[in-house]
Backbone as a ProteinNet text record, in pm:
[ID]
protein_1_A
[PRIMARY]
XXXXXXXXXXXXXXXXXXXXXXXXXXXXXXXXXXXXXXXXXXXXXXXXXXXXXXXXXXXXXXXXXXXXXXXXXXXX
[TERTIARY]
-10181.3	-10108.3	-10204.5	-10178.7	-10301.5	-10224.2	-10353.2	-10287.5	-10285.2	-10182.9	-10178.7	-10123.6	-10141.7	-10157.2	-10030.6	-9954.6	-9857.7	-9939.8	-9883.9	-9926.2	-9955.6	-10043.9	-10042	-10010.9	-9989.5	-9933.5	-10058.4	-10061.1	-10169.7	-10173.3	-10314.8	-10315.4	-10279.4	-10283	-10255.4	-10096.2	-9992.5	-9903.7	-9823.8	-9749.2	-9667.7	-9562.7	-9472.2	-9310.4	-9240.1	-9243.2	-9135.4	-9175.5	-9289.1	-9366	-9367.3	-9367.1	-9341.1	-9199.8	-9140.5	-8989.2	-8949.6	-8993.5	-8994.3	-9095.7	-9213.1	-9288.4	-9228.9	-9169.5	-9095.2	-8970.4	-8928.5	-8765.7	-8813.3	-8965.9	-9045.4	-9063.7	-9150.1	-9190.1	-9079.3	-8907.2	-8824.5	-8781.7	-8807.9	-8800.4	-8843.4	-8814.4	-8865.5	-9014.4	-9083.6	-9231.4	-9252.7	-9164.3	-9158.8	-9142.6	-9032.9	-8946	-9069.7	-9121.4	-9177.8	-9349.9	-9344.7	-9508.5	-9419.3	-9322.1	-9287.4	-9264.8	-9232	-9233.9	-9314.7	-9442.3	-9552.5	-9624.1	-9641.2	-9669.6	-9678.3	-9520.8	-9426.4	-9459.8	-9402.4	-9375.8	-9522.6	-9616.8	-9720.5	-9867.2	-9898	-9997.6	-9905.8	-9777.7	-9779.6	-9771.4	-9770.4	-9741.3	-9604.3	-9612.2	-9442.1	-9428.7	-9326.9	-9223.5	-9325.9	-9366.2	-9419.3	-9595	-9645.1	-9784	-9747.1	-9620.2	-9656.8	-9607.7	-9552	-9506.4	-9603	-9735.6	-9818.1	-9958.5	-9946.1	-9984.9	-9950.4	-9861.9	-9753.6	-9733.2	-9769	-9698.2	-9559.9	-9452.9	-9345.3	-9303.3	-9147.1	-9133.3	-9088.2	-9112.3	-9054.9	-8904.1	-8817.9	-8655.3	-8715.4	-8703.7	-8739.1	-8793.8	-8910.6	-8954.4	-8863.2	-8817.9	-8679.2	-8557.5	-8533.5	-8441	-8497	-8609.2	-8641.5	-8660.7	-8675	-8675.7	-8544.2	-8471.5	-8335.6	-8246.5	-8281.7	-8250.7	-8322	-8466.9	-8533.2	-8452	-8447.9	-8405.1	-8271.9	-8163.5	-8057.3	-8069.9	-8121.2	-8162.6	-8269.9	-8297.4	-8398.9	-8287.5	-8165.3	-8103.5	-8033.4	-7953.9	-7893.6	-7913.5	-8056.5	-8133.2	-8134.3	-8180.9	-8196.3	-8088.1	-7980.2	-7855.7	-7737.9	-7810.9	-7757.1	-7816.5
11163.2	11288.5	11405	11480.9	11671.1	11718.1	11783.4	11863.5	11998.2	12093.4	12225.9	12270.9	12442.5	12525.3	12566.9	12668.1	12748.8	12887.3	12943.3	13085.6	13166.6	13284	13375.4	13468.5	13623.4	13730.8	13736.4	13818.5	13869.3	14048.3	14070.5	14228.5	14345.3	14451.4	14576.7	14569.9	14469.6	14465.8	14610	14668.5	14739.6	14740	14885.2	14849.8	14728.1	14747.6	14605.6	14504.8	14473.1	14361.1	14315.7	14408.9	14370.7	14315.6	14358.1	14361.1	14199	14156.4	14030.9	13949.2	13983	13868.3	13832.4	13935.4	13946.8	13818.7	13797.9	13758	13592.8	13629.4	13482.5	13393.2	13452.8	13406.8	13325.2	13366.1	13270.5	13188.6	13185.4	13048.5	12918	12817.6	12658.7	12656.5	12586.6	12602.8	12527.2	12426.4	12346.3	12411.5	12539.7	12614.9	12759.7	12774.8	12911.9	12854.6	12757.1	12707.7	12713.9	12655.2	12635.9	12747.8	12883	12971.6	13084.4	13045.1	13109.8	13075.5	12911.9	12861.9	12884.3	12925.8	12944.5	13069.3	13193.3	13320	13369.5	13363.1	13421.2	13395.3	13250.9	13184.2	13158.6	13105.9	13117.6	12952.6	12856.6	12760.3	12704.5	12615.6	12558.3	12420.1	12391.3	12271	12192.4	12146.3	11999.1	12001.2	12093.6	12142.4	12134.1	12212	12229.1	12101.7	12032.8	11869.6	11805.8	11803.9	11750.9	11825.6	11912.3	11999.3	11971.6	11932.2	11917	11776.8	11695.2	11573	11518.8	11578.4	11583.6	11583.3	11556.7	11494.6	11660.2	11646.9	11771.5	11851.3	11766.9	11741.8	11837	11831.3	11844	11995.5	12018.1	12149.6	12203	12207.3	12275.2	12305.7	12199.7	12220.9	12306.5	12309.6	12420.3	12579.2	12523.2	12722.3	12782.2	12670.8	12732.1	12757.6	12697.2	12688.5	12836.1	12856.2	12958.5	13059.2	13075.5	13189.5	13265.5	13154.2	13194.6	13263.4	13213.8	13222.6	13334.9	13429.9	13544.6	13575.8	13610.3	13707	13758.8	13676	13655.1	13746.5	13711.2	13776.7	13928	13964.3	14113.3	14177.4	14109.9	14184.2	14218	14152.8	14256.4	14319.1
1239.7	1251.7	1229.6	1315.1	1313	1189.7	1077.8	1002	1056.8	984.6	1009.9	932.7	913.2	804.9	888.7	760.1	806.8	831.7	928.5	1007.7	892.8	906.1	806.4	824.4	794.6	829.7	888	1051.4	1087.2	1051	1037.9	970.9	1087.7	1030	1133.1	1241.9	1163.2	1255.1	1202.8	1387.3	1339.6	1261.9	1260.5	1120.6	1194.6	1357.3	1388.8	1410.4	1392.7	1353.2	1262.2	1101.3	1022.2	975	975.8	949.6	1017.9	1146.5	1225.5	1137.6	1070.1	1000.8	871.3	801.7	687	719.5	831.2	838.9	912.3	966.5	987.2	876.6	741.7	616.6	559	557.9	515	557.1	678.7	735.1	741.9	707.6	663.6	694.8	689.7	769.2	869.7	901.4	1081	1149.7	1129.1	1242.3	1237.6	1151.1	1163	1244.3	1246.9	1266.3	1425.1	1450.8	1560.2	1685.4	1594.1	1643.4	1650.6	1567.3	1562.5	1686.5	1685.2	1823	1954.1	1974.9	2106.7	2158.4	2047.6	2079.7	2045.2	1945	1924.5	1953.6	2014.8	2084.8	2242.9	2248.9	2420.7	2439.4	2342.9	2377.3	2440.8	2539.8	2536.4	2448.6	2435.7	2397.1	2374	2482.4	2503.6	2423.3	2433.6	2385.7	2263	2170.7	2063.2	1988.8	2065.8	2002.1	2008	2108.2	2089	1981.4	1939.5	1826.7	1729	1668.1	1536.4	1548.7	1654.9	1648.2	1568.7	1710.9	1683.7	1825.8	1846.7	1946.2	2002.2	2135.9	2228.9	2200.2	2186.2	2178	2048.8	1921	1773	1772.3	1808.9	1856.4	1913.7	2025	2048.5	1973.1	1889.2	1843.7	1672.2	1667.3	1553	1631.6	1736.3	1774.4	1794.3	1871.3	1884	1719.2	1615.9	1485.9	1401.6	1402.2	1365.2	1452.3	1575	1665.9	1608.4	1560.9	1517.3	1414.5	1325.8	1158.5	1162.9	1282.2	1261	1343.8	1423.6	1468.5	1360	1264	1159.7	1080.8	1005.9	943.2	979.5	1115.4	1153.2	1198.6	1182.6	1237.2	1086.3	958.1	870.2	807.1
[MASK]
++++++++++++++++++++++++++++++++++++++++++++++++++++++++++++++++++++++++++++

């Protein structure tokens, strides 16, 4: 199995950048690695299952899980 680090805040982000890394940080660390992945390197599904060694299905179903759980988050 590949190890991997959880994402770090990257520096110089703007306020709505921040506010989105802030609401990233509480999120589990499968789902936030998952969506650091996706949305902030550009990987898909299948890449980042083979990154994380985890199955495709699984990755999906942590972004669609993180996705909720950061609308959530920014909508109160």
């Amino acid at each position: 199995m590949m190890q991997h680090h959880a994402p770090t805040r990257p520096p110089d982000l703007t306020p709505e950048a921040e506010s989105l890394w802030d609401v990233l940080e509480h999120l589990p660390e499968h789902q936030r690695i998952a969506v650091v992945l996706r949305y902030y390197c550009g990987y898909r599904a299948s890449e980042i299952s083979k990154i994380i060694d985890t199955p495709a299905a699984t990755v999906r179903s942590h972004l669609r899980r993180a996705l909720g759980a950061m609308r959530k988050e920014l909508s109160s």
